[in-house]
N, C-alpha and C positions, 0 to 999 in steps of 0.2 A: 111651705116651711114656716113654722113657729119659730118667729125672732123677737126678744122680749130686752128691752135695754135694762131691766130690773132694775126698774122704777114701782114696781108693787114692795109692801112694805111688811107685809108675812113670808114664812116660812110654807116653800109646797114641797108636797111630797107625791111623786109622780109614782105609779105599778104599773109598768108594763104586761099584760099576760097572752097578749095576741101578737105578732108580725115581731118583726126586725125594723131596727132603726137605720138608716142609712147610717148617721152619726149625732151625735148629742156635744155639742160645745158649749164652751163655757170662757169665761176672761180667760187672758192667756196663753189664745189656743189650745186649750186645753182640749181631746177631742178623742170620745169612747163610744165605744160600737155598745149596743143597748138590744139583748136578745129577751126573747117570754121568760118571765121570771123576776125580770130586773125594778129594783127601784130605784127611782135616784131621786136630789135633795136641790130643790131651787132655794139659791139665798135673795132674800133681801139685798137687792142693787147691786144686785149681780149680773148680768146681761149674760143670758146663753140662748140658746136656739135650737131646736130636733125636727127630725122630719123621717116619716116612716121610709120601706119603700114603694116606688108610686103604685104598683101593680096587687103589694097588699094592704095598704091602710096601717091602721092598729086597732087596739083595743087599749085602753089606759083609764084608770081610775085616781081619782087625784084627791087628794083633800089638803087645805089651809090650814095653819093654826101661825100662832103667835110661839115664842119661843121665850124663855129670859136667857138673857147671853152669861147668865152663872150655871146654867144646863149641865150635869155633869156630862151628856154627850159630845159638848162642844170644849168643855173645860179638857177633857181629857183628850182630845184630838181624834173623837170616832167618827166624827161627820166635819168636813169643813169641805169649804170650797173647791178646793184642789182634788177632793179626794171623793165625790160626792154621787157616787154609784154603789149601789150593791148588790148581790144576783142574791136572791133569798129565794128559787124557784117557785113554781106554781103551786099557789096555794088558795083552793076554792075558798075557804074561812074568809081569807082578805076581800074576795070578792063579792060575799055576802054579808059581810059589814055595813 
């Protein structure tokens, strides 16, 4: 299991496109099932944890970046911590990025 006390100081952004997640937590307890297709939104010092199931792995594509906290993503409440999954299904374009 990935357990991360979000202690890194970027913004990740995790695609799922292969297996099921057992579960994806976050502060809170916060705690969402994560199927192919999904992406979801690691914050800065935010402590969550995921973990496939054992018998299939995953596949996930991740990329880092920096953010400014005037974003209008975040200004306007489309990504934030509480809220920080989204199923955008499978989509090869992403994967050949």
């Amino acid at each position: 299991m990935r357990n991360w006390p979000g202690d890194f100081k970027d913004y990740q952004i995790v695609y799922i496109s292969n297996s099921n997640f057992r579960t994806f937590e976050t502060e809170n307890n916060l705690k969402f099932d994560v199927t192919p297709g999904t992406v979801f939104f690691l914050f800065p010092e935010v402590w969550h944890r995921y973990q496939p199931l054992p018998d299939t792995g995953w596949t996930e594509y991740w990329i880092g970046c920096s953010l400014p906290e005037d974003n209008s993503l975040f200004i306007n409440n489309i990504i934030n911590p509480q809220n920080p999954i989204f199923t955008i299904g499978l989509n090869t374009r992403i994967i050949k990025a």
